[in-house]
C-alpha positions, 0 to 999 in steps of 0.5 A: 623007881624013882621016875616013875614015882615022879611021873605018877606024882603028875597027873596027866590031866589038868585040873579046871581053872576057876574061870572055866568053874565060873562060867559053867556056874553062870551058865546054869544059873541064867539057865535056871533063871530063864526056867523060872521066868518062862515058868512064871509067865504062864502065872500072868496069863492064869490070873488074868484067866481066873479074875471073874471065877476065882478071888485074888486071896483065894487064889493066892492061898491055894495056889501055895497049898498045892506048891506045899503038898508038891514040895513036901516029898523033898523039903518037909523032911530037910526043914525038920532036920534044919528046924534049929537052923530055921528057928535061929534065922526066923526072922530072914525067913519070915520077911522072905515068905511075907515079900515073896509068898504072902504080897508079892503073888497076892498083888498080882492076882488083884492086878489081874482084875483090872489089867491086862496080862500083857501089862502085868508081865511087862510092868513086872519086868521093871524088878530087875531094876530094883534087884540091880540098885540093892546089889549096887548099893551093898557096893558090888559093881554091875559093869558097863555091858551089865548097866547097858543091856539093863537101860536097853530092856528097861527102855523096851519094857516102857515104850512096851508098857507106853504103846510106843510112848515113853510116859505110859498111862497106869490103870489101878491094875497097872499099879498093884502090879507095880507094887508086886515088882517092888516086892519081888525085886526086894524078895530076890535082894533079899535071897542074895543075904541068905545064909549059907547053912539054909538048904534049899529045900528046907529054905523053900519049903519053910517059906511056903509054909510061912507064907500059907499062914500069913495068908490064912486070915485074909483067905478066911475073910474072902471065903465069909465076904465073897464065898468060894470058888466053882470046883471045876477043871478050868479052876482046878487045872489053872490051880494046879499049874502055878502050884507045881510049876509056878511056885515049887519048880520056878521059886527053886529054879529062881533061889538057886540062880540067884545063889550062883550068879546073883541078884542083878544078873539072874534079874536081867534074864526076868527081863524076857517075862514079858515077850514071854507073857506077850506071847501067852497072852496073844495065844491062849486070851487072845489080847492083841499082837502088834508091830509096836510089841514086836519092836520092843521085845527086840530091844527086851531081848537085845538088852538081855543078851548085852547084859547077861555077856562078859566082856574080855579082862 
């Protein structure tokens, strides 16, 4: 009896390591974080699209109307159950809806009036920069490989951004874009801070509601000054999508990648955001398709792979 107590006291499976609970982490949180740039890329294209027929605000507003109705059947009940949990953390929620729900979305869709989607998708993709210099300086180390493959994307966004030319000129459109990536950057620093007792859904939802709100002023005003949009399939569709997939699936895929890998790594998959746009662009508007986009989205792609491996300890 005694040997076969012992034997039953040592299973005959191993439990995992932590490596290998790490790196399935990490693998799907940079699956997640390509879901959301992939996802996210199409919003580029539907703001370029929608510039002459539907207002920035307007857009911007109920584009997240429509991401709280897709949301609601999971996240309205898990943030009445965490209201104590929200009211105690308001103000991190708060500052998260206003720099990624009410500016960030709202700057892209003015940018969209002026530029090109293209140029919005590859200027966008400088916020992984911004992601990796608030993670570097609350003291976390990014690695060589990490810094490397983010200098490669980042020159590859530029000469993308440039036509070939490392000192590209920016148009007013280029600009709010710009304005965007910082907000976006900061938003996903942001969401490294979040506290651990917020769930997702709740978090989420919260924000959309938030960030619905702080855009109810400026939307009203745009309905007064400008007056609404046509109903119509090409609005309502376009509408749909950034709603559903854009803003409930891709802000959920995002949140959770940032939680599993970071800020700084989940950041060097956005880097694909713009052969992603570049590709969208070319097939549904028709903006150009060169030799000089192609070579930069290899050394965009080149620097993800580089960043997003680790090297042997």
């Amino acid at each position: 009896m005694a040997v076969l107590d012992r034997k039953r006291s040592h299973p005959r499976t191993r439990p995992r390591s932590p490596g290998v609970r790490n790196a399935g982490g990490r693998g799907a949180g940079l699956a997640l974080a390509a879901l959301a740039t992939v996802v996210w890329s199409g919003s580029f294209v539907t703001a370029r699209g929608l510039h002459e027929s539907v207002p920035p605000v307007q857009h911007a507003f109920w584009r997240w109307i429509v991401a709280l109705v897709a949301l609601a059947p999971f996240g309205a009940r898990a943030a009445w159950r965490g209201r104590a949990l929200l009211r105690q953390h308001i103000r991190f929620v708060a500052l998260a809806a206003f720099l990624g729900v009410a500016v960030y979305n709202t700057l892209v869709n003015q940018a969209g009036l002026t530029t090109s989607a293209g140029n919005m998708g590859m200027i966008m993709a400088a916020s992984p920069v911004v992601m990796a210099v608030y993670e570097r300086l609350g003291g976390a180390r990014l690695g060589a490989r990490r810094v490397a493959g983010t200098l490669l994307a980042c020159t590859g966004v530029v000469l993308l951004v440039g036509k070939g030319s490392l000192t590209p000129g920016l148009s007013p459109g280029d600009l709010w874009v710009v304005a965007g990536a910082v907000c976006f950057g900061s938003y996903s620093a942001l969401l490294r801070r979040r506290p651990r007792e917020l769930q997702g859904a709740a978090f989420l939802f919260a924000t959309f509601v938030l960030g619905a709100a702080m855009l109810a002023p400026a939307y009203a005003a745009s309905v007064a000054v400008q007056g609404g949009f046509e109903v119509r399939p090409g609005t309502v569709g376009p509408l749909l999508y950034v709603g559903v997939f854009s803003s409930a699936i891709a802000f959920f895929a995002w949140n959770k990648a940032i939680a599993l890998v970071g800020a700084a790594r989940a950041g060097v998959v956005y880097y694909l955001q713009p052969v992603c746009v570049a590709l969208l662009s070319y097939g549904v508007l028709g903006e150009s398709m060169g030799w000089t986009r192609l070579v930069c989205m290899a050394l965009i792609l080149g620097g993800v792979v580089l960043a997003s491996t680790t090297g042997r300890r």
